[in-house]
MMTF fields as JSON, N, C-alpha, C and O atoms, coordinates in Angstrom:
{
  "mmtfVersion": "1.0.0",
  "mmtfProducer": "UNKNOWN",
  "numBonds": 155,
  "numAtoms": 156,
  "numGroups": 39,
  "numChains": 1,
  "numModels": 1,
  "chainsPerModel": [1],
  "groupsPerChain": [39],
  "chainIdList": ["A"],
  "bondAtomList": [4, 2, 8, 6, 12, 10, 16, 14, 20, 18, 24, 22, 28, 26, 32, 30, 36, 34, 40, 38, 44, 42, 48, 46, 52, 50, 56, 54, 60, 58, 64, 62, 68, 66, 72, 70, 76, 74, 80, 78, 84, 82, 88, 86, 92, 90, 96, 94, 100, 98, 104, 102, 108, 106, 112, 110, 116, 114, 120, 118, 124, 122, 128, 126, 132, 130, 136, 134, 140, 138, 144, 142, 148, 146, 152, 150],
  "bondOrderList": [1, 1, 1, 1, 1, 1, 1, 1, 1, 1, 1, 1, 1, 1, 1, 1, 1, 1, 1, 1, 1, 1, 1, 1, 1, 1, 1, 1, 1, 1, 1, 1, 1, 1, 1, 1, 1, 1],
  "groupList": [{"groupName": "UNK", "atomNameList": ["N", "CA", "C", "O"], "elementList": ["N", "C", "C", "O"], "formalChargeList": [0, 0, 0, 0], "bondAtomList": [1, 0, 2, 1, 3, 2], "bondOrderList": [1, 1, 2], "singleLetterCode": "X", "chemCompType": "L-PEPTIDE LINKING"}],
  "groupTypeList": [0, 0, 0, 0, 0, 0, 0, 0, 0, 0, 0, 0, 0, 0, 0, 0, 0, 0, 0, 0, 0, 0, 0, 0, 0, 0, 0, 0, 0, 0, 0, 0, 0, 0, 0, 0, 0, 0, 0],
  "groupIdList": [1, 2, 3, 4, 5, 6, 7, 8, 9, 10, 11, 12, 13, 14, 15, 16, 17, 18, 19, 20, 21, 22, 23, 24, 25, 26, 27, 28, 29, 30, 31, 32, 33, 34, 35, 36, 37, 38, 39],
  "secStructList": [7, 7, 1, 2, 2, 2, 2, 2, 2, 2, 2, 2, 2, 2, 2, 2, 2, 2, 6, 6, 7, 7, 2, 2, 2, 2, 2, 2, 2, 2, 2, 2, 2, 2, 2, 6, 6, 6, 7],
  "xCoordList": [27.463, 26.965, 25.649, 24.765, 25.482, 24.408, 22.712, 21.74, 22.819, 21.698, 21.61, 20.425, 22.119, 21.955, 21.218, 20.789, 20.835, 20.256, 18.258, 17.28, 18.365, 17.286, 16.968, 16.054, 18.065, 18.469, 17.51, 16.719, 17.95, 17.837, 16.67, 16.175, 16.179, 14.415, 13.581, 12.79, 13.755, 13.104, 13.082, 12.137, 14.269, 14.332, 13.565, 12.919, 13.797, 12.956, 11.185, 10.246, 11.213, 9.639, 9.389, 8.329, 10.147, 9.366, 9.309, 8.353, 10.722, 10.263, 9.435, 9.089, 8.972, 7.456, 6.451, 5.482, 6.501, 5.287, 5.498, 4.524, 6.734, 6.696, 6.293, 5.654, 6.793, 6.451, 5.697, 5.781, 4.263, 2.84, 2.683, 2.196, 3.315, 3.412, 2.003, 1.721, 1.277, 0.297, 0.274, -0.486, 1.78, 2.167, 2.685, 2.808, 2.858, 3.628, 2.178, 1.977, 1.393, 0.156, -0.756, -1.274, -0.592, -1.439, -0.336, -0.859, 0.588, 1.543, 1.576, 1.637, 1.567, 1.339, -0.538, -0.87, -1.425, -2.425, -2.322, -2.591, -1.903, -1.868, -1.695, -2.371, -0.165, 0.236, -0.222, -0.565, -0.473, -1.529, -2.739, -2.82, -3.692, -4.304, -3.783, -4.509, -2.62, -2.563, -1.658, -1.678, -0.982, -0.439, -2.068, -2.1, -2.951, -3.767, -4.632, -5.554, -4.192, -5.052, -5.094, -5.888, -4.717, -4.234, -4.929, -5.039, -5.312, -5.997, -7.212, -7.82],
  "yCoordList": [-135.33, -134.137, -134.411, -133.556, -135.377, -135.648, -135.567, -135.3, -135.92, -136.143, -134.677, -134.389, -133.998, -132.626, -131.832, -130.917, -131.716, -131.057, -131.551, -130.843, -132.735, -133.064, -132.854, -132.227, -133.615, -132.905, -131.479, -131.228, -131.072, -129.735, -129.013, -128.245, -129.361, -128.953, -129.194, -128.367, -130.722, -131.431, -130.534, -130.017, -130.554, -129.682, -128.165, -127.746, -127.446, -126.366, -126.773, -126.427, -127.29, -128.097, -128.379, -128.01, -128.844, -129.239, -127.783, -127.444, -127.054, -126.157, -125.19, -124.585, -124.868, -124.152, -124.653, -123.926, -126.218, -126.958, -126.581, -126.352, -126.642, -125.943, -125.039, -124.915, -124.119, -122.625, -121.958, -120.902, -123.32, -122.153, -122.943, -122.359, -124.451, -124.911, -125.608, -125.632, -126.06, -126.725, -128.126, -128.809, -128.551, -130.272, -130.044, -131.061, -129.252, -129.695, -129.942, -130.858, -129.231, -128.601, -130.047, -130.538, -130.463, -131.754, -132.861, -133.469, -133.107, -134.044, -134.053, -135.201, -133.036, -132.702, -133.363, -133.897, -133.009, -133.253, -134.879, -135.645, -135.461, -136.65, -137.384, -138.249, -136.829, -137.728, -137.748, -138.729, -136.3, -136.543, -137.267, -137.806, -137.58, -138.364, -139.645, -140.521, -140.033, -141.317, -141.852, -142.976, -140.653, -141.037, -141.386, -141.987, -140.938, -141.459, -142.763, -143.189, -143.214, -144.68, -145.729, -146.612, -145.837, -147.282, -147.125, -148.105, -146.003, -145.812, -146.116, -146.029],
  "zCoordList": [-144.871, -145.527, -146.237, -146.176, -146.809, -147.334, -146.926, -147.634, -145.47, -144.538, -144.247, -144.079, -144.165, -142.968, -143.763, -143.061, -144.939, -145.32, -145.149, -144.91, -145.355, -144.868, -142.965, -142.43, -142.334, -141.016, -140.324, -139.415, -141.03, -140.9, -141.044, -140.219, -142.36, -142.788, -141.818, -141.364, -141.323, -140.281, -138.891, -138.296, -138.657, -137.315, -137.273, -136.313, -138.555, -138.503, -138.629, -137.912, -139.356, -139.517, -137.634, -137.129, -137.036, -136.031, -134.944, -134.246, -135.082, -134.457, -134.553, -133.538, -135.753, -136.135, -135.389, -135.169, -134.772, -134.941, -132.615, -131.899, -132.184, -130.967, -130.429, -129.384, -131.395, -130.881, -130.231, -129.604, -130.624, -130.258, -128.342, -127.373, -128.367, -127.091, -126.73, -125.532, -127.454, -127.846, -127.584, -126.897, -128.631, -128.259, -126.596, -125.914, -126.231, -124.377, -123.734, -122.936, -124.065, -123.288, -122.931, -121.927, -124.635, -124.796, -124.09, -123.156, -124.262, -123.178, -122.164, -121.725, -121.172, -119.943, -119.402, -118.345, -120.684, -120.094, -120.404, -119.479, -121.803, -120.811, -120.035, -119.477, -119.949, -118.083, -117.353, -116.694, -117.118, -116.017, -116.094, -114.99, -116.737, -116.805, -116.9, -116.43, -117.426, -117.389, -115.69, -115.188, -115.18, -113.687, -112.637, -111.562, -113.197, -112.576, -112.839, -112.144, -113.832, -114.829, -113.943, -114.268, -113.311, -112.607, -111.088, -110.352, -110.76, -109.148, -109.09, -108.023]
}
């Protein structure tokens, strides 16, 4: 019981930080750039 409240803040904190789909956008663009690093 103790943790979940922190738990929890966190999880909403990050899903605010999803929402707009920004962090996928930028992840996606790096893989791809980096599936190509090595050619």
């Amino acid at each position: 019981w103790n943790a979940n409240p922190l738990l929890c803040s966190a999880g909403v904190v990050a899903c605010k930080l999803y929402q707009s789909g920004e962090p996928q956008k930028k992840t996606c663009e790096l893989a791809a750039y980096l599936s190509g690093w090595g050619e």
